[in-house]
Kinemage of the C-alpha trace (Angstrom):
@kinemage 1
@onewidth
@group {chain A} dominant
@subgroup {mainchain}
@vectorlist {calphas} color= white
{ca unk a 1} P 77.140 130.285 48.756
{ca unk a 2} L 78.311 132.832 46.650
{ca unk a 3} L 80.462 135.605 47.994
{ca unk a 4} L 78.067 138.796 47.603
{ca unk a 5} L 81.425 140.863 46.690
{ca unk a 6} L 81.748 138.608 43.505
{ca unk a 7} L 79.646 139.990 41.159
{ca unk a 8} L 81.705 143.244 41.499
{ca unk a 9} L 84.590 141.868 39.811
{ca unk a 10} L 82.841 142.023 36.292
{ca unk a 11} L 84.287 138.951 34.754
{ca unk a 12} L 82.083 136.397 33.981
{ca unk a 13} L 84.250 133.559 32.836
{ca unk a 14} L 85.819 134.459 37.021
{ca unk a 15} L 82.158 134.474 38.013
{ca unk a 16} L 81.117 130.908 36.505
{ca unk a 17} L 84.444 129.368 38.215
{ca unk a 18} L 83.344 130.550 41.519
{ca unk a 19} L 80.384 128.955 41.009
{ca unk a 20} L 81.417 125.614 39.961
{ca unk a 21} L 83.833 126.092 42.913
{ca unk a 22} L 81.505 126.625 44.846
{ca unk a 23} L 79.084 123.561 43.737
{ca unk a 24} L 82.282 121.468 44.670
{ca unk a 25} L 82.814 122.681 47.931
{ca unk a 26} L 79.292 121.689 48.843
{ca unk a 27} L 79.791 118.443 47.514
{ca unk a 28} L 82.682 117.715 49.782
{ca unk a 29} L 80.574 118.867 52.105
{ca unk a 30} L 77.028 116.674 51.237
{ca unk a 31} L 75.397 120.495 51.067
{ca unk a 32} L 73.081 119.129 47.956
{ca unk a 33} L 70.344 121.779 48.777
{ca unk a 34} L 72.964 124.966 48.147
{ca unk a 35} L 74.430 122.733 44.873
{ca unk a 36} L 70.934 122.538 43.663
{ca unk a 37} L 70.762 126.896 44.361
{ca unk a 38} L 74.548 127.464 42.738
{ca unk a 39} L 73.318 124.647 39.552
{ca unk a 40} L 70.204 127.102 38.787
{ca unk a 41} L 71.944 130.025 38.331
{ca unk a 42} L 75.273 128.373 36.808
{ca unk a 43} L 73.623 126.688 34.162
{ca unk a 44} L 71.900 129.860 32.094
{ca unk a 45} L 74.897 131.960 33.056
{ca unk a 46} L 77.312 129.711 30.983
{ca unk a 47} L 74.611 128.613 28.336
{ca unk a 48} L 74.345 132.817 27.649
{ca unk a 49} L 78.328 133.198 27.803
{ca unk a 50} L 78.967 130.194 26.032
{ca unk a 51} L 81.347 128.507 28.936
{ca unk a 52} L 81.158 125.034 27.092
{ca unk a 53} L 83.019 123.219 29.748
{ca unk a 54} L 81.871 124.742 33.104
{ca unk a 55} L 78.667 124.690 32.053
{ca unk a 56} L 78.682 120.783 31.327
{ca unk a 57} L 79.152 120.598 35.470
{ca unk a 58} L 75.725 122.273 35.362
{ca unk a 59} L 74.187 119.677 33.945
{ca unk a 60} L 76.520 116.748 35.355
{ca unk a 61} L 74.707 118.129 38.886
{ca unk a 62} L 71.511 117.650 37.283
{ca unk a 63} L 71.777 114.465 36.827
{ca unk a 64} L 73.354 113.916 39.815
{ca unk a 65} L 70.119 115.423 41.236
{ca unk a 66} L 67.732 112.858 39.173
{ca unk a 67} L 69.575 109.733 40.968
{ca unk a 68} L 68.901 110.973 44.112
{ca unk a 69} L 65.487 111.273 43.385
{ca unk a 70} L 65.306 107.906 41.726
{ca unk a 71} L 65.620 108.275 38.330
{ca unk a 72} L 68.304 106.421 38.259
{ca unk a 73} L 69.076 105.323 34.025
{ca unk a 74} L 68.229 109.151 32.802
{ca unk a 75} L 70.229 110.973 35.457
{ca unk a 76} L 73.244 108.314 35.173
{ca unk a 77} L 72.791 109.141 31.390
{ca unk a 78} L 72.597 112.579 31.714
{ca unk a 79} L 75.917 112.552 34.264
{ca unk a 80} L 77.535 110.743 31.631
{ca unk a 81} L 76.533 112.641 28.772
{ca unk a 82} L 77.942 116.253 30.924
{ca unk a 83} L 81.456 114.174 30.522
{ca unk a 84} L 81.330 113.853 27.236
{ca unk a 85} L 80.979 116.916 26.348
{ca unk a 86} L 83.709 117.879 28.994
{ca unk a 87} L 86.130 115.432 27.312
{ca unk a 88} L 85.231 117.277 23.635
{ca unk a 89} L 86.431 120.606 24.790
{ca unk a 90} L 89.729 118.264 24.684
{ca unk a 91} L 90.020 118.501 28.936
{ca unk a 92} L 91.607 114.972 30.182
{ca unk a 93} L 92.239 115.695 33.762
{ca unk a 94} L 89.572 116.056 36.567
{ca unk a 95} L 87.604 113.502 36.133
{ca unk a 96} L 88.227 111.018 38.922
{ca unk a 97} L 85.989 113.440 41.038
{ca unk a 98} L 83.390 113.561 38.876
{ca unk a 99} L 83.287 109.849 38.375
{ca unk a 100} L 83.432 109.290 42.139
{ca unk a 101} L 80.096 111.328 42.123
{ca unk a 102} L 78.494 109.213 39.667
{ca unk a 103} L 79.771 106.034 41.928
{ca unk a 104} L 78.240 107.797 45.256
{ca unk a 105} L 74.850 108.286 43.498
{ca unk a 106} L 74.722 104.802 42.669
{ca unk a 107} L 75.582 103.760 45.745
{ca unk a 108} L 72.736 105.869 47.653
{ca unk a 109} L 70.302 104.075 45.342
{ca unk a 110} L 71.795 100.724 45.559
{ca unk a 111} L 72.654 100.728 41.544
{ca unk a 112} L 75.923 98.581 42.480
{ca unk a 113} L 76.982 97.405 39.259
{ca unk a 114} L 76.784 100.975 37.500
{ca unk a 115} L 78.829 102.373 40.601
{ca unk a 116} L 81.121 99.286 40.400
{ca unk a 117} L 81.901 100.410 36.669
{ca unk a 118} L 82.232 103.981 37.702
{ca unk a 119} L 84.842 103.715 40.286
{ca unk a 120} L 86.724 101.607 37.598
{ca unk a 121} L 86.319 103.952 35.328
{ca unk a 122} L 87.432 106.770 38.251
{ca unk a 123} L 90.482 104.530 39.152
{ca unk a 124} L 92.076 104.206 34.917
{ca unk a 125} L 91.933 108.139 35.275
{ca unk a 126} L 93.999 107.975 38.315
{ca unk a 127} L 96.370 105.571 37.031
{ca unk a 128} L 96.646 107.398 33.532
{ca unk a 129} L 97.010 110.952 34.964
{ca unk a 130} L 98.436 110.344 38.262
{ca unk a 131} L 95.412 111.779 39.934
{ca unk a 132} L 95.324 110.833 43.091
{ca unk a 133} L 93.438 113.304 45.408
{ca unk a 134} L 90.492 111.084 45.056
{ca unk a 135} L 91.885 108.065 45.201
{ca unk a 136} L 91.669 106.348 48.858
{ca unk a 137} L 87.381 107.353 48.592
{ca unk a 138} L 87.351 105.713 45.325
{ca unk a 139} L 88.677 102.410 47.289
{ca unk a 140} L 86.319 103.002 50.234
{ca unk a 141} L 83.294 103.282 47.914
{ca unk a 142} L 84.524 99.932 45.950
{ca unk a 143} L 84.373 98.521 49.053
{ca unk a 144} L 80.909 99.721 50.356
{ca unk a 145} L 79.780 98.714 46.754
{ca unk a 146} L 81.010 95.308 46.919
{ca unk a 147} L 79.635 94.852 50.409
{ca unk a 148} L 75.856 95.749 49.271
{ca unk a 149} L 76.604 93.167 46.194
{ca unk a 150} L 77.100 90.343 49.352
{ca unk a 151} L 80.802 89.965 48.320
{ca unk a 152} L 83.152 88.141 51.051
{ca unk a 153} L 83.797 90.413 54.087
{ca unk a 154} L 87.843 90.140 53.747
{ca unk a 155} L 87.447 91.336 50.272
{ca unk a 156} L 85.699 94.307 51.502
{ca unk a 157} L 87.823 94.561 54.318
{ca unk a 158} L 90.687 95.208 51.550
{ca unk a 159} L 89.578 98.092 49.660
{ca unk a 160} L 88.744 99.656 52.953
{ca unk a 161} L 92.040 99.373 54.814
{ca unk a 162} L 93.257 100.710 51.106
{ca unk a 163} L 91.523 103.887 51.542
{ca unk a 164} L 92.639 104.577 54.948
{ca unk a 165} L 96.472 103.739 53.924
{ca unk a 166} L 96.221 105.905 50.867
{ca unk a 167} L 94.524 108.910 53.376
{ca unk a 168} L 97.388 108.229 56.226
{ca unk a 169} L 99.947 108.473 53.431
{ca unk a 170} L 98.341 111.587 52.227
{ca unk a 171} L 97.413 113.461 55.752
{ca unk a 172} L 93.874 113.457 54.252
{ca unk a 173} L 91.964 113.118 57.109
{ca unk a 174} L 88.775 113.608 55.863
{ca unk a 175} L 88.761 110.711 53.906
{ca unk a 176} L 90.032 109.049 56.804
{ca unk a 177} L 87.561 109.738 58.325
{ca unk a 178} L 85.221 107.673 55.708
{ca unk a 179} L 87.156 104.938 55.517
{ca unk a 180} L 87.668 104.381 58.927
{ca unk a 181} L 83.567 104.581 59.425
{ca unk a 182} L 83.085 101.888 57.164
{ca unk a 183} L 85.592 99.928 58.539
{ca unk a 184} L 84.018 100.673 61.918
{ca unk a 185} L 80.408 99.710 60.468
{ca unk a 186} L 81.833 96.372 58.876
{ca unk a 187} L 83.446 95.431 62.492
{ca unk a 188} L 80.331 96.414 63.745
{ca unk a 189} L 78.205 93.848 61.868
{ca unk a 190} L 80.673 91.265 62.622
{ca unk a 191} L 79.970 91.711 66.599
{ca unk a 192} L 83.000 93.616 67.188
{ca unk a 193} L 81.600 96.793 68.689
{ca unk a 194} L 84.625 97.868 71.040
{ca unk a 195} L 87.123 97.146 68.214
{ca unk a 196} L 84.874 99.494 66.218
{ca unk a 197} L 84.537 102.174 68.829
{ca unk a 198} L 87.968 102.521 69.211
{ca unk a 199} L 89.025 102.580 65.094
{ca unk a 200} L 86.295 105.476 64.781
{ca unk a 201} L 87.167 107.498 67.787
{ca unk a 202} L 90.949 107.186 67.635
{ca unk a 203} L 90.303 109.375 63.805
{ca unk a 204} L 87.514 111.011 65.436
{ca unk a 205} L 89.142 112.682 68.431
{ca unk a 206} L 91.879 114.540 66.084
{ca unk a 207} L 89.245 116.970 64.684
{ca unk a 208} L 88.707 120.307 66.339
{ca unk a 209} L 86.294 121.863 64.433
{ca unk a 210} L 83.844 121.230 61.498
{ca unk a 211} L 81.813 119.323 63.886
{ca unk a 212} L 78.321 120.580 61.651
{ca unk a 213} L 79.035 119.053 58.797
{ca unk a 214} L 77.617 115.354 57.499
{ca unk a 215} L 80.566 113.280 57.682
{ca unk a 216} L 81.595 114.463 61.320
{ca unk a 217} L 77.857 114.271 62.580
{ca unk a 218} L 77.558 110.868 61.115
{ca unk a 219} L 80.657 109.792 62.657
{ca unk a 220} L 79.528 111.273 66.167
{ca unk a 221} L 76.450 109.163 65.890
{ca unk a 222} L 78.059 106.143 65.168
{ca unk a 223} L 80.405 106.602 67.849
{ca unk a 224} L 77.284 107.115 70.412
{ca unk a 225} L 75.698 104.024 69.018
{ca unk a 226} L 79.085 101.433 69.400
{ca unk a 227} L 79.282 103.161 72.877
């Protein structure tokens, strides 16, 4: 949510970051409700200021939006389309993020080869930029894709075990966290509950707080479930 002291500070190119921060920071979070709030007024802001390139995140969101509700070909289009026009203001770095969202929304509608080609697409812009803050979910979503395309389970198994290297490596425990939950869900399919259990709660038991938000309430359910 926007800070209510914010609009003090007068300066709207400051005042469009915050809320493309801000849209982020739910994202992370899976807070699509307040991204949907911060989207409605980002999007006229920047189209009246002319912000070009913040603005294009507006409309990425939308289309992000449009997946989740099943449109699947005209928001993927539209997501794409907000890139473009990021990539003609002549910006090259960022965009493993935003092409990890594009992968997630395609994965919560089961549009596996279009995610498949986004996390590729994700994973050259790591490799050509060095960014690598996304990195270990953009393996743990390759693998959840390739699992709902039926694709051997040590294959899957791979990507997965990837993703939680890359986040040990990293201290990025929040992505840890993922990994190791689909990890925990694959051993869990193959009959191997207390080898699950203890994967999951071995991660789980090292956070202290943040226990409201989706990943960590997932992860607590899961845990329940295997027990």
């Amino acid at each position: 949510m926007l800070n209510p002291e914010a609009p003090k500070l007068g300066h709207r190119h400051t005042l469009a970051f915050i809320l493309l921060l801000d849209c982020e920071l739910n994202w992370f979070l899976g807070n699509f409700p307040q991204i949907d709030k911060d989207t409605e007024e980002l999007v006229p802001f920047c189209e009246k200021n002319g912000f070009i390139y913040i603005g294009a995140h507006g409309y990425f969101y939308r289309g992000e939006r449009a997946v989740l509700e099943g449109k699947v070909k005209e928001g993927i289009a539209q997501m794409r389309q907000s890139l473009a026009i990021m990539e003609g203001t002549g910006t090259l770095t960022c965009f493993s993020r935003l092409r990890a969202r594009v992968a997630e929304a395609c994965r919560k509608v089961g549009a596996l080869e279009e995610g498949l080609s986004a996390v590729d697409w994700a994973l050259e812009a790591v490799q050509k930029y060095d960014e690598r803050y996304m990195e270990a979910e953009l393996y743990r979503l390759k693998g959840e894709l390739l699992r709902m395309r039926g694709e051997p389970e040590n294959e899957v198994e791979k990507y997965f075990r990837q993703a939680i290297e890359l986040s040990r490596l990293r201290s990025a425990k929040s992505w840890e966290l993922r990994a190791v939950m689909s990890l925990s869900r694959l051993r869990q399919r193959q009959g191997k509950r207390e080898e699950a259990r203890k994967i999951l709660e071995e991660v789980y038991s090292w956070f202290t707080e943040g226990f409201a938000t989706p990943d960590l309430i997932e992860a607590k359910a899961l845990l329940e479930e295997l027990s």
